[in-house]
SERO-4910 file (N, C-alpha, C, O; in steps of 0.05 Angstrom, whole numbers):
BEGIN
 pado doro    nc1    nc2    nc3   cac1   cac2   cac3    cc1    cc2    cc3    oc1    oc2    oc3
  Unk    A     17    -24      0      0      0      0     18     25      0     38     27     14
  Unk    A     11     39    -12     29     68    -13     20     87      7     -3     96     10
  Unk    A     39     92     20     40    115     39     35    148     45     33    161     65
  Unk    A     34    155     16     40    179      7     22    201     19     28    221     31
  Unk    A    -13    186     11    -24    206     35    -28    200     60    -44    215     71
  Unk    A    -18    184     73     -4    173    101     12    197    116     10    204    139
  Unk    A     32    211     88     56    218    108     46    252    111     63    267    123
  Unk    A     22    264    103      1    288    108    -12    291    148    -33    302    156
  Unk    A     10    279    164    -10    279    187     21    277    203     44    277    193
  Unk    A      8    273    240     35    285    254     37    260    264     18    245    259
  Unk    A     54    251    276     63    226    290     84    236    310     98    256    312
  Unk    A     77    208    325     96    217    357    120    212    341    119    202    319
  Unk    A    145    218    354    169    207    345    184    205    373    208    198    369
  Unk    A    177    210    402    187    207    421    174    213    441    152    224    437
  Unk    A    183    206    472    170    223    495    188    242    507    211    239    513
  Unk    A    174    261    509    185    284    524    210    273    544    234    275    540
  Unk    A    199    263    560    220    249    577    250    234    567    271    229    579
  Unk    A    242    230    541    274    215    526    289    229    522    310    216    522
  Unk    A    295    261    517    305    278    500    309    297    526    293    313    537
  Unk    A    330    290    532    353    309    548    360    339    531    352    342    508
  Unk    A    377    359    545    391    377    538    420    373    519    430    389    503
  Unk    A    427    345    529    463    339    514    461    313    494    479    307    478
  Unk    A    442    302    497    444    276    474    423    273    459    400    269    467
  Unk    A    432    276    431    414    273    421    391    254    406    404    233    405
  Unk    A    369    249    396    365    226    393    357    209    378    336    217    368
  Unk    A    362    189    370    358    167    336    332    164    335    322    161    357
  Unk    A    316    164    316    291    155    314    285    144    274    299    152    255
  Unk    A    273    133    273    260    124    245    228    131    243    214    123    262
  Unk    A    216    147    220    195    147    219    190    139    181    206    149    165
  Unk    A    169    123    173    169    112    155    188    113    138    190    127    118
  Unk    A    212     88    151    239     87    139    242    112    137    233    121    116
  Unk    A    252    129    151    271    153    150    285    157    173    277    154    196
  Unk    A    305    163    167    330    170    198    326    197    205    330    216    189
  Unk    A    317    199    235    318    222    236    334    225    266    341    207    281
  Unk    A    339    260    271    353    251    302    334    277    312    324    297    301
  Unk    A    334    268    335    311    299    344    337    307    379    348    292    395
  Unk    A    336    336    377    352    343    403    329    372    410    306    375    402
  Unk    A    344    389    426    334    405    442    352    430    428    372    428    414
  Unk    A    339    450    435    354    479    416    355    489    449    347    480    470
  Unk    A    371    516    439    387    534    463    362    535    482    367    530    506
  Unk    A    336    542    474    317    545    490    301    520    494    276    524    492
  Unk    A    304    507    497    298    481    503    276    473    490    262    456    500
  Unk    A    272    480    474    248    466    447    266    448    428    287    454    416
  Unk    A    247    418    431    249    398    410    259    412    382    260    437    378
  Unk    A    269    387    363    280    404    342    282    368    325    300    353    330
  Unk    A    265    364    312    274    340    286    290    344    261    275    345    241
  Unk    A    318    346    256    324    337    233    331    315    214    324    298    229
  Unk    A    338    305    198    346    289    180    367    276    201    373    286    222
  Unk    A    374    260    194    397    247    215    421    241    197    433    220    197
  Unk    A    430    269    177    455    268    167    466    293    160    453    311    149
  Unk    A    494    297    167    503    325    167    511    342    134    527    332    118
  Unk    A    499    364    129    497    373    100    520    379     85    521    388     63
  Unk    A    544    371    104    583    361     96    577    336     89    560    337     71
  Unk    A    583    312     95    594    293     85    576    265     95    581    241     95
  Unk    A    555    279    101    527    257    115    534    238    133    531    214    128
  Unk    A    543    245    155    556    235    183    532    235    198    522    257    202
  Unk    A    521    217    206    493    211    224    503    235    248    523    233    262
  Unk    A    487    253    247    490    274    266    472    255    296    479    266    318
  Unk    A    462    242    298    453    223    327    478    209    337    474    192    354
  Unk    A    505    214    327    526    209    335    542    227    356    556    221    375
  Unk    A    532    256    344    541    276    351    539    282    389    536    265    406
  Unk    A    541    313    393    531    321    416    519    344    418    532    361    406
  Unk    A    498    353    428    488    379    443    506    393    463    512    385    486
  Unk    A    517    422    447    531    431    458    520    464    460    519    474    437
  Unk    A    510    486    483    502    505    480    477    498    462    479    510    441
  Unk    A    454    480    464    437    484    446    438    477    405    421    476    388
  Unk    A    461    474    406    462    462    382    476    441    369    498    438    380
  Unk    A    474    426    352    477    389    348    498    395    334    487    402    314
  Unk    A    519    397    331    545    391    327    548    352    322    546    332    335
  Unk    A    555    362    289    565    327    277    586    323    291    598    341    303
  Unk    A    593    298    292    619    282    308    641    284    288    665    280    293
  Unk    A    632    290    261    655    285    234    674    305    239    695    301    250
  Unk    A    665    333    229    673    359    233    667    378    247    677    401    244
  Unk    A    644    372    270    637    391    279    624    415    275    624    437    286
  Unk    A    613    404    259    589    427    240    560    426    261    547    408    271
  Unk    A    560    452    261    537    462    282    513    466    280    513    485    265
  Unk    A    487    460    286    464    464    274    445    477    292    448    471    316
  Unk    A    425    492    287    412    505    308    382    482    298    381    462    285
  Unk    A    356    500    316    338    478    315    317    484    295    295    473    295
  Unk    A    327    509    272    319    515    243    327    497    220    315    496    198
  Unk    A    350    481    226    372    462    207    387    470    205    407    456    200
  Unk    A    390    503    206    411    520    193    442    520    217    445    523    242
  Unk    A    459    516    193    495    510    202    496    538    216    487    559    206
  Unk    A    508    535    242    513    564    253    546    564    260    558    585    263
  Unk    A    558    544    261    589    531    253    599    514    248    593    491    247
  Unk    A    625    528    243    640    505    217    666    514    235    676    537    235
  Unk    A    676    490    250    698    506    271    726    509    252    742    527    259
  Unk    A    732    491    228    747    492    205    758    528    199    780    538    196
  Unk    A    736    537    199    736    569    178    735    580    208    723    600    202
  Unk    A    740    582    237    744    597    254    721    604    259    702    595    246
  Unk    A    719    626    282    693    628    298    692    655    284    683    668    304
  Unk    A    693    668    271    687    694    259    682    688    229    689    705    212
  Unk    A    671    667    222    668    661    198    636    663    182    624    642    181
  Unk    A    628    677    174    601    686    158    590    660    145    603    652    125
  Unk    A    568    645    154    561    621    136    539    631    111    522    649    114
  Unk    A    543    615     87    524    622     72    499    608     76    500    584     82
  Unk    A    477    618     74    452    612     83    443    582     66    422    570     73
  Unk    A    459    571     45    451    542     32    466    525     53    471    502     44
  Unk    A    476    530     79    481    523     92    470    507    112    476    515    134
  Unk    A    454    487    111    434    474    125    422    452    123    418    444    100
  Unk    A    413    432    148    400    406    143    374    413    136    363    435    133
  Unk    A    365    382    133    338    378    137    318    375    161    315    354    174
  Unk    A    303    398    166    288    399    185    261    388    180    256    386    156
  Unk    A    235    377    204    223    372    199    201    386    210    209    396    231
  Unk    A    178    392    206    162    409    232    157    388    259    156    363    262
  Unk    A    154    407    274    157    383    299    145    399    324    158    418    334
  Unk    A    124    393    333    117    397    362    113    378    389    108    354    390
  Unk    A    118    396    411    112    386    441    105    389    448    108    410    461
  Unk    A     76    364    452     60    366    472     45    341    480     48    319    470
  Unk    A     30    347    499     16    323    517     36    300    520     32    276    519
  Unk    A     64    316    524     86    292    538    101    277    506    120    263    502
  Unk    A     92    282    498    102    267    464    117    288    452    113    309    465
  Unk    A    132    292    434    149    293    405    137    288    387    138    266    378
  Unk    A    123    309    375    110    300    340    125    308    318    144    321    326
  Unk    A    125    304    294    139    302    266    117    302    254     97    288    257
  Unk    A    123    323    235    106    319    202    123    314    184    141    331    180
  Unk    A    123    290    168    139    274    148    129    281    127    138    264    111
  Unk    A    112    299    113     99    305     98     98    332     84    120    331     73
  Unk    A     89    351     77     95    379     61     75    395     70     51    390     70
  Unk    A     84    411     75     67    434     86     42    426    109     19    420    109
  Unk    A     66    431    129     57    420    148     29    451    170     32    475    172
  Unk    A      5    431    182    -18    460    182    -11    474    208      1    461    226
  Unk    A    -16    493    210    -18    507    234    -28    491    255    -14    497    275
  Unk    A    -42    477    260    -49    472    276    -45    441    287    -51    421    274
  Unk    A    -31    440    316    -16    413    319    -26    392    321    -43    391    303
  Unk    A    -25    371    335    -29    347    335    -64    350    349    -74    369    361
  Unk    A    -74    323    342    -94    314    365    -85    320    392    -62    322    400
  Unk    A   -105    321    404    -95    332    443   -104    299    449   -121    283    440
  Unk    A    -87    299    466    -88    269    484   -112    279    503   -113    301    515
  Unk    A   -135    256    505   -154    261    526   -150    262    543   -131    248    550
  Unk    A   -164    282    569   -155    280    592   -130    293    609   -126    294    633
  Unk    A   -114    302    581    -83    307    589    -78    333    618    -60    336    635
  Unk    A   -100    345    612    -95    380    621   -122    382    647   -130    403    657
  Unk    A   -132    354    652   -150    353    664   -143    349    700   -134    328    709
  Unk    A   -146    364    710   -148    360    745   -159    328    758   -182    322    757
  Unk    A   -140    309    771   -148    289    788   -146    266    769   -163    249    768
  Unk    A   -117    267    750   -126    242    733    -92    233    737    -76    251    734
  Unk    A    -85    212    741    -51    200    740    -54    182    716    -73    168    710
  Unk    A    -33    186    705    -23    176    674     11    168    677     30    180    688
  Unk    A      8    144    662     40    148    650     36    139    612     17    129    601
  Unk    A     61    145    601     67    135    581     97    114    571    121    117    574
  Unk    A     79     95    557     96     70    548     99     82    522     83     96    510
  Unk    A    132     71    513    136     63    489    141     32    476    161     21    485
  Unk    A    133     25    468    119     -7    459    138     -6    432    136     18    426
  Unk    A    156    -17    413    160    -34    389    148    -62    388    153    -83    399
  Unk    A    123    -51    365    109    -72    357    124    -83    321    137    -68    306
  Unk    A    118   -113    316    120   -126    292     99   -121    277     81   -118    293
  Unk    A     87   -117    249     74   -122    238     60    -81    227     71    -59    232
  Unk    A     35    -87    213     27    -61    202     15    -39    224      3    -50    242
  Unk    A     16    -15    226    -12      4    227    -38     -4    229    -54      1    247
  Unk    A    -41    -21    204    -75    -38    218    -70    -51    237    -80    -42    258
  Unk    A    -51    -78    241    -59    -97    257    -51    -82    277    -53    -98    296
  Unk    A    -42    -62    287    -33    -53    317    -61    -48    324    -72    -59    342
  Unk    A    -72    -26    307    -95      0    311   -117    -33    317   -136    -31    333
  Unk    A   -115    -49    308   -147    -65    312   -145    -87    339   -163    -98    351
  Unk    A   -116    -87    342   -111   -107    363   -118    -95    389   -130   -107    406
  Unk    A   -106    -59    392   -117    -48    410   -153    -42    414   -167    -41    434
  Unk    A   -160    -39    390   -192    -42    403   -209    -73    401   -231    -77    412
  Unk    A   -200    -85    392   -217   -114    392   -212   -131    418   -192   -140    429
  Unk    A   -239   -131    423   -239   -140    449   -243   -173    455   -238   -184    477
  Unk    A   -256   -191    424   -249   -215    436   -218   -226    438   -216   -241    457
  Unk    A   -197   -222    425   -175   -222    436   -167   -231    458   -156   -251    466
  Unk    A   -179   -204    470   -161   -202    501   -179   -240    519   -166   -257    531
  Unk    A   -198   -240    516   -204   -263    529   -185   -285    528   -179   -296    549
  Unk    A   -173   -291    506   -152   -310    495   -116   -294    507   -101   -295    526
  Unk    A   -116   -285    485    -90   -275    496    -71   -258    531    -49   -257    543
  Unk    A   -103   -249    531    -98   -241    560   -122   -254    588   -132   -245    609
  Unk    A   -122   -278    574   -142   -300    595   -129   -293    620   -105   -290    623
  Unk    A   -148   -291    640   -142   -282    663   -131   -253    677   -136   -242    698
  Unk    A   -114   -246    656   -105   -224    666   -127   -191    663   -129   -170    676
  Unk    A   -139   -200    643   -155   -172    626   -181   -177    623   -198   -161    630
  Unk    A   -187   -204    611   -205   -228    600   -214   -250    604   -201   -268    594
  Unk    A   -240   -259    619   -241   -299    620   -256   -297    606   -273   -279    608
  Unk    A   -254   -316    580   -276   -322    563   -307   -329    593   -307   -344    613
  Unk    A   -328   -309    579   -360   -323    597   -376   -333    574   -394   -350    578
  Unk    A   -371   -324    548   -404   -338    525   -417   -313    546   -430   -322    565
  Unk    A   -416   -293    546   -450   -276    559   -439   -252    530   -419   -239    525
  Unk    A   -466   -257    517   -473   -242    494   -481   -219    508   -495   -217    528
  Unk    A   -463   -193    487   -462   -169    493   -469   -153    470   -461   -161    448
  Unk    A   -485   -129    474   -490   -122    450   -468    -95    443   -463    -76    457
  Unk    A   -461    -99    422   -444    -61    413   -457    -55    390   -470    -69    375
  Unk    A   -447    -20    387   -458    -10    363   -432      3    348   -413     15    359
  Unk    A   -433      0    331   -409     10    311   -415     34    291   -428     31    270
  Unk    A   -406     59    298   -417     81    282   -392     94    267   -371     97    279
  Unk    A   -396    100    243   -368    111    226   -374    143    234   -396    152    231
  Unk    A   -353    159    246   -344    189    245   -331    192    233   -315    178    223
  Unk    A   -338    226    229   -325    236    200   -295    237    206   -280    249    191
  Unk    A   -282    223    232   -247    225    232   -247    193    244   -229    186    260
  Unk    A   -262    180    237   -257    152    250   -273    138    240   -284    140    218
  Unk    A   -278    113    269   -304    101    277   -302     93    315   -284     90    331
  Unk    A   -324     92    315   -324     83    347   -337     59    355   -355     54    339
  Unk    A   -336     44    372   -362     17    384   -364     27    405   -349     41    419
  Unk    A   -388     17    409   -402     29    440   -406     -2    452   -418    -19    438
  Unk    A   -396     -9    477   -408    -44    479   -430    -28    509   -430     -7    522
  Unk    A   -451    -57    508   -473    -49    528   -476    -75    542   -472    -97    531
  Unk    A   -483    -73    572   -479   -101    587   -446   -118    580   -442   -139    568
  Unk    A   -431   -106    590   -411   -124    587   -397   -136    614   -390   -126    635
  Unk    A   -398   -162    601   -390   -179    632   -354   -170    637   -334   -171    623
  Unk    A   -360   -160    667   -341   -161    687   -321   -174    706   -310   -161    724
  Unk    A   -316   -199    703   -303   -208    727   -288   -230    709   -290   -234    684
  Unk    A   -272   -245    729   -255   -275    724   -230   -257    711   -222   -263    689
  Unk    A   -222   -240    722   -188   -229    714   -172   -206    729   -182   -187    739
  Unk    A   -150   -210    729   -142   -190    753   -148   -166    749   -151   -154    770
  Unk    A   -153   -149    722   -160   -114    728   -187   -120    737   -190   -105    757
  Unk    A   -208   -135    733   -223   -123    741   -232   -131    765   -256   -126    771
  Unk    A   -215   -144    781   -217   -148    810   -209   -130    824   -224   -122    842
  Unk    A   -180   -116    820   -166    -98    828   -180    -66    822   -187    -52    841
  Unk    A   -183    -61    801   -189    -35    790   -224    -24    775   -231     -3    764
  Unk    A   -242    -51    784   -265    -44    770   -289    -53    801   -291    -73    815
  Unk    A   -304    -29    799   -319    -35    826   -337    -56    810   -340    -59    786
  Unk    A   -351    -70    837   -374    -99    834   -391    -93    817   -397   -106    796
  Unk    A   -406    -61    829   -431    -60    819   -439    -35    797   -418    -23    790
  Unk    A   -455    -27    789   -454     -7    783   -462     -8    749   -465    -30    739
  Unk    A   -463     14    735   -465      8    702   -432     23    692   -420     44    697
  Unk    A   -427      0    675   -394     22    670   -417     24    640   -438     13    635
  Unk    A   -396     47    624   -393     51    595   -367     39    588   -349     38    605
  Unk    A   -363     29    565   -344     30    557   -343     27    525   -357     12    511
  Unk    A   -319     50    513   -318     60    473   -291     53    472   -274     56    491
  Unk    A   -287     45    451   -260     33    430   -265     58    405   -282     64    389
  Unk    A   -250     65    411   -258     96    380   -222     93    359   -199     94    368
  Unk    A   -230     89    335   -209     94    322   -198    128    316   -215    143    307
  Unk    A   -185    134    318   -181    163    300   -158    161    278   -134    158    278
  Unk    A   -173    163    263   -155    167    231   -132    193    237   -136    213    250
  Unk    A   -115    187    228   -101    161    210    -85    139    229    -78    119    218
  Unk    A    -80    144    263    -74    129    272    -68    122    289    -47    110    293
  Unk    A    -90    128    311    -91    119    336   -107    115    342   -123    117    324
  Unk    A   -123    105    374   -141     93    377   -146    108    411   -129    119    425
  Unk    A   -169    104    416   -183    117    442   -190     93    457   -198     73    444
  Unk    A   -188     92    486   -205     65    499   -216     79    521   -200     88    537
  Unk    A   -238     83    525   -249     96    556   -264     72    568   -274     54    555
  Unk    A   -262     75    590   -287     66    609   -291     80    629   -271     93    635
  Unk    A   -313     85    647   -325     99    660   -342     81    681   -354     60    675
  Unk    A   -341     93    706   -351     72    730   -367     92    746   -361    115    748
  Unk    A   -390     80    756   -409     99    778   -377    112    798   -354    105    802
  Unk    A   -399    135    804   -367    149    834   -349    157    826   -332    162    843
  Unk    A   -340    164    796   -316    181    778   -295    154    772   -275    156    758
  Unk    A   -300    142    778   -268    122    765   -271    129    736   -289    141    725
  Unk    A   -246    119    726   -250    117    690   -217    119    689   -197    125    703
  Unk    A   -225    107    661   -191     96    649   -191    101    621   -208     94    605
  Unk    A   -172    114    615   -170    123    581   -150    122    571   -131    136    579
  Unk    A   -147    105    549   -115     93    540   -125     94    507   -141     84    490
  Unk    A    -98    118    513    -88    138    482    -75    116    469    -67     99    485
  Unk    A    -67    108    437    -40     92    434    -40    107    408    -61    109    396
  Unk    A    -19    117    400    -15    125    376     12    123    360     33    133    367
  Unk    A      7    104    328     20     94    325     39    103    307     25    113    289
  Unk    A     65    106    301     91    115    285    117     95    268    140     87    271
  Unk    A     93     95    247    111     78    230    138     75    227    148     93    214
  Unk    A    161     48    240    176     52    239    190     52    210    206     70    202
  Unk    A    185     34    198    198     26    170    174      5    167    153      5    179
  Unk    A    188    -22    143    168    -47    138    165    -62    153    183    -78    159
  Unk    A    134    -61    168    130    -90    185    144    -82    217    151   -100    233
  Unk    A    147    -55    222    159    -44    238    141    -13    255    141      8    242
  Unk    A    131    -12    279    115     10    285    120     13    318    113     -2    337
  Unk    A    133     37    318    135     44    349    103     58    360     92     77    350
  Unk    A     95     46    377     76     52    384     75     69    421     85     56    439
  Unk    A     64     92    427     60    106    444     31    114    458     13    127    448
  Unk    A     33    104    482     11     92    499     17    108    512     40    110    519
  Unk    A    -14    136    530    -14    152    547    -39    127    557    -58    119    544
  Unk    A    -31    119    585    -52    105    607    -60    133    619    -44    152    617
  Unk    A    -81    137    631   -102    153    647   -113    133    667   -113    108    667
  Unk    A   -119    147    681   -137    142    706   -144    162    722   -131    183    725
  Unk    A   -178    151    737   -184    171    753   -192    149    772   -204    129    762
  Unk    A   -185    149    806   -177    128    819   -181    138    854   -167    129    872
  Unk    A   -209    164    858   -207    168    877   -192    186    903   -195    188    927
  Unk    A   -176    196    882   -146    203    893   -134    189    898   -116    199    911
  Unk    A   -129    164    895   -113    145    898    -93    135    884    -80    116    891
  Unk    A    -91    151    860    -79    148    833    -50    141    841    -41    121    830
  Unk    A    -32    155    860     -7    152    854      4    122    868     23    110    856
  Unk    A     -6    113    887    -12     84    896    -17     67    877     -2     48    871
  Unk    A    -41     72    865    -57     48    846    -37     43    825    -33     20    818
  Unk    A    -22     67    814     -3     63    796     13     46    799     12     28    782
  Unk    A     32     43    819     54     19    827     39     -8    822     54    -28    818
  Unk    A     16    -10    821     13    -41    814     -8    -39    787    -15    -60    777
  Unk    A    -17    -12    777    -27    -25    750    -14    -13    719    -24    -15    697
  Unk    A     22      5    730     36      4    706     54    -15    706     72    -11    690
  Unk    A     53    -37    720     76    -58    717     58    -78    703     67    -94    687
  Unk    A     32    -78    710     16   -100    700      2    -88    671    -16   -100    659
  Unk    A     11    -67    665     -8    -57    638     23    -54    615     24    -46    592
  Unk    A     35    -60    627     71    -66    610     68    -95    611     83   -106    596
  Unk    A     49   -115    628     56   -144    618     29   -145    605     27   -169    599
  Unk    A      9   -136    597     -5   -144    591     -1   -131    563     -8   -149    548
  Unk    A      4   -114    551     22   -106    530     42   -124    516     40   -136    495
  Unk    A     57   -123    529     77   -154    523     58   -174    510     57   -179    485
  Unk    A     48   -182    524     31   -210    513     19   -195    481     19   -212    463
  Unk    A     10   -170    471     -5   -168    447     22   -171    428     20   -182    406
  Unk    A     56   -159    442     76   -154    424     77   -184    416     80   -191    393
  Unk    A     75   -204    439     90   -223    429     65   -247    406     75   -265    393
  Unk    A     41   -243    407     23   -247    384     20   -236    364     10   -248    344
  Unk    A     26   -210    363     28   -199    339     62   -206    322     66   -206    298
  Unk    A     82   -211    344    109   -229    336    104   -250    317    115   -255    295
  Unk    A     81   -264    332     73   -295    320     61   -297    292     65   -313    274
  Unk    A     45   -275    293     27   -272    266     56   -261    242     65   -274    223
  Unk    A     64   -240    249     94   -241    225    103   -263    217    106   -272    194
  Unk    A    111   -274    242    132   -298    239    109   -313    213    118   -315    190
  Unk    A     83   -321    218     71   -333    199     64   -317    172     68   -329    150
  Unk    A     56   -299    172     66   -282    145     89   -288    129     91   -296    106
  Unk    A    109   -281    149    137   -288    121    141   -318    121    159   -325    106
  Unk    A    130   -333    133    129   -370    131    113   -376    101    119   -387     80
  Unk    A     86   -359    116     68   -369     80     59   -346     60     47   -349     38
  Unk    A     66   -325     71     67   -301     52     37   -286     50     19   -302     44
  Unk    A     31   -266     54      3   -246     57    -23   -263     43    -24   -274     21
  Unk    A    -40   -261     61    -62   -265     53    -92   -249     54    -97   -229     69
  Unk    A   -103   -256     42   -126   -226     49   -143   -242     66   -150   -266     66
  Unk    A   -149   -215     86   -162   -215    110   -188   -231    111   -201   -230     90
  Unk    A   -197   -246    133   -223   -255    126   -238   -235    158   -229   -230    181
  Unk    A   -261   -229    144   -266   -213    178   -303   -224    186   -319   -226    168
  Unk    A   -308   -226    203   -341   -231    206   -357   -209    228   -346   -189    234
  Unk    A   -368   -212    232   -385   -191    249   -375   -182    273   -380   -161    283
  Unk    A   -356   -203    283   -349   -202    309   -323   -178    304   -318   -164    324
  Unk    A   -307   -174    279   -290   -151    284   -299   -131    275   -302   -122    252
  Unk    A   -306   -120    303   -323    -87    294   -304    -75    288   -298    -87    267
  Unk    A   -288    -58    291   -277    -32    276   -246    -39    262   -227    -25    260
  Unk    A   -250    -70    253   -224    -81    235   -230    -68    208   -211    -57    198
  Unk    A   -253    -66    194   -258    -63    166   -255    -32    165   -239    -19    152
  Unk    A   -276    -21    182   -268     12    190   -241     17    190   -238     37    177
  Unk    A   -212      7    201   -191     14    205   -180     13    178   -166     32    170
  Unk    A   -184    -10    161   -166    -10    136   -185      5    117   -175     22    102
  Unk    A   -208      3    117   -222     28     94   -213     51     94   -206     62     73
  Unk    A   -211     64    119   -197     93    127   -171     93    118   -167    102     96
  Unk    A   -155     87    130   -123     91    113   -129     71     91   -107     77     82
  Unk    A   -136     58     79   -130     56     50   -142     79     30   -136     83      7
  Unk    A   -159     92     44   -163    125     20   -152    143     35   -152    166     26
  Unk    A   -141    139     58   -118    171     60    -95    161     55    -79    175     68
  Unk    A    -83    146     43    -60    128     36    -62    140     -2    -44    148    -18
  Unk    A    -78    138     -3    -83    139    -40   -102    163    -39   -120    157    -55
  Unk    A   -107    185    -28   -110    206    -33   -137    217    -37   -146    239    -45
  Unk    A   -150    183    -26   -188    191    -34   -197    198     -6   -187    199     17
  Unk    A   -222    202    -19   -241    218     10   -246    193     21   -248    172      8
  Unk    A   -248    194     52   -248    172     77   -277    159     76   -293    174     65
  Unk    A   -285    137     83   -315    130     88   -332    156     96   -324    177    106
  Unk    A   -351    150     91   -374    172    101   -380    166    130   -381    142    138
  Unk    A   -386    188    146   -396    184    170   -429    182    173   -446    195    159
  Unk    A   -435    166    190   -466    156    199   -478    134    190   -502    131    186
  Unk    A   -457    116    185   -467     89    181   -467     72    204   -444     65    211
  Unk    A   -492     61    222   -478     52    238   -502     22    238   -524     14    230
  Unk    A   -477     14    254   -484    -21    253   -493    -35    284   -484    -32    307
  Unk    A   -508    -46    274   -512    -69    316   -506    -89    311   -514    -97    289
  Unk    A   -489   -104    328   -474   -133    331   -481   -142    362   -482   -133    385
  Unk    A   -485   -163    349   -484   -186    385   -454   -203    377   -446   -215    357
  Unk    A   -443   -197    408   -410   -217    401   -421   -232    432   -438   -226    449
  Unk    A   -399   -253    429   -398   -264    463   -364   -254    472   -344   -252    458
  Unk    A   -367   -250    489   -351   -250    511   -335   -263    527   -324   -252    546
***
């Protein structure tokens, strides 16, 4: 599938937290090298990850006063692209303005590093992470390297018979208690709504989901590539897990997970025991979605078979296959009712 209108939108390329003042840092976004550092004023800065002398991976280099200095010659870059020295020609030396890398646009926020890999990049930045700026909510963020495409990440995070299997016990016990959802296409996605959904036989929801009560809970895609998970409990609980995904190269996608919670005030407690267990329960999707490659390059691509039960699998590849090739996205307000078991 071609990428081209793919590369029209922003993607994480790091967390805030990775990117120090002195080192700078390697990243790949659809097969491209890039290195991202910090400028004199401490704003992010993505360029090309080669110096515009003699193409010396400047992620070799160091942050020195704010600017990325190659390891080759020492060629200096501010966080425009533009060479501000060349220690060769002395420190009183006039650079000519064709003097410069490749920069990318790039903003920080809601704890992430975004990149536009794309041309003419809009005024206006990324999606806001839900919840981010909100009073009484504890969050962390994971970075995940997953195997395989953009779809299979984006559908593995919202499909929920899965987790029965792969995360039996931990997330999921298979019950057979038929649940009903609704699947509605938005004009930047699609979303499922599930109704009556059975609760118990696994550790989150012993630990983190009260007995009684009516939860909500939505799986929302957002084009072009991330996904929303809320749930909501009588008494303010609720949990909302951002993942948004950044093509590494082929068959290759770093993926970035903001967890939320609202937990009573209890948030910074609850944390110690449900970000060690939301990093193994992660694990277990990396290492199935491992399995499914491994069987890909064994017997080579096959086309998808999908049935009722994967609500927003067909939604995910309809959508990026026309912002991929440059057509208009499904129409919004089609929406569908499914009975799955549980």
């Amino acid at each position: 599938m071609s990428t081209d209108g793919l590369l029209q939108h922003w993607y994480a390329v790091g967390r805030s937290t990775d990117l120090g003042h002195r080192k700078p840092l390697a990243v790949r976004l659809f097969g491209r090298a890039l290195v991202l550092f910090r400028d004199g004023d401490g704003r992010s800065a993505v360029l090309e990850d080669r110096c515009a002398h003699r193409q010396a991976p400047l992620s070799a280099g160091t942050v020195c006063a704010g600017r990325l200095q190659c390891p080759y010659h020492g060629w200096a870059y501010d966080g425009s692209g533009q060479v501000v020295q060349v220690p060769a020609l002395g420190p009183a030396a006039v650079l000519a303005g064709e003097l410069h890398g490749t920069v990318l646009p790039c903003v920080e926020q809601d704890g992430l590093i975004w990149a536009w890999p794309g041309s003419a990049a809009p005024a206006a930045g990324p999606r806001r992470i839900a919840t981010f700026d909100e009073p009484g909510w504890t969050r962390f963020t994971m970075k995940t390297r997953f195997r395989g495409s953009v779809e299979a990440c984006l559908e593995n995070f919202l499909d929920c018979p899965h987790a029965t299997f792969v995360h039996r016990g931990w997330f999921r016990t298979p019950t057979q208690q038929p649940v009903q959802a609704r699947v509605t296409m938005l004009d930047d996605g699609a979303v499922a709504e599930y109704f009556d959904e059975p609760r118990r036989g696994s550790v989150i929801w012993a630990l983190f989901a009260p007995r009684g009560g009516r939860m909500t809970h939505t799986d929302r895609f957002l084009a072009p590539a991330s996904s929303c998970v809320d749930y909501v409990f009588p008494g303010g609980l609720a949990y909302n897990i951002t993942s948004t995904c950044s093509p590494v190269q082929d068959d290759e996608v770093e993926v970035y997970t903001v967890m939320s919670f609202r937990f009573r005030g209890l948030g910074p407690l609850v944390r110690l025991v449900f970000e060690p267990l939301s990093r193994w329960i992660i694990h277990q999707d990396v290492r199935m979605l491992d399995r499914v490659a491994d069987n890909r390059r064994r017997f080579g691509p096959m086309p998808a078979r999908s049935t009722d039960a994967d609500l927003l699998g067909p939604a995910i590849w309809r959508w990026r296959a026309a912002l991929a090739a440059g057509h208009a996205p499904p129409a919004a307000g089609e929406v569908r009712d499914v009975r799955i078991f549980l």
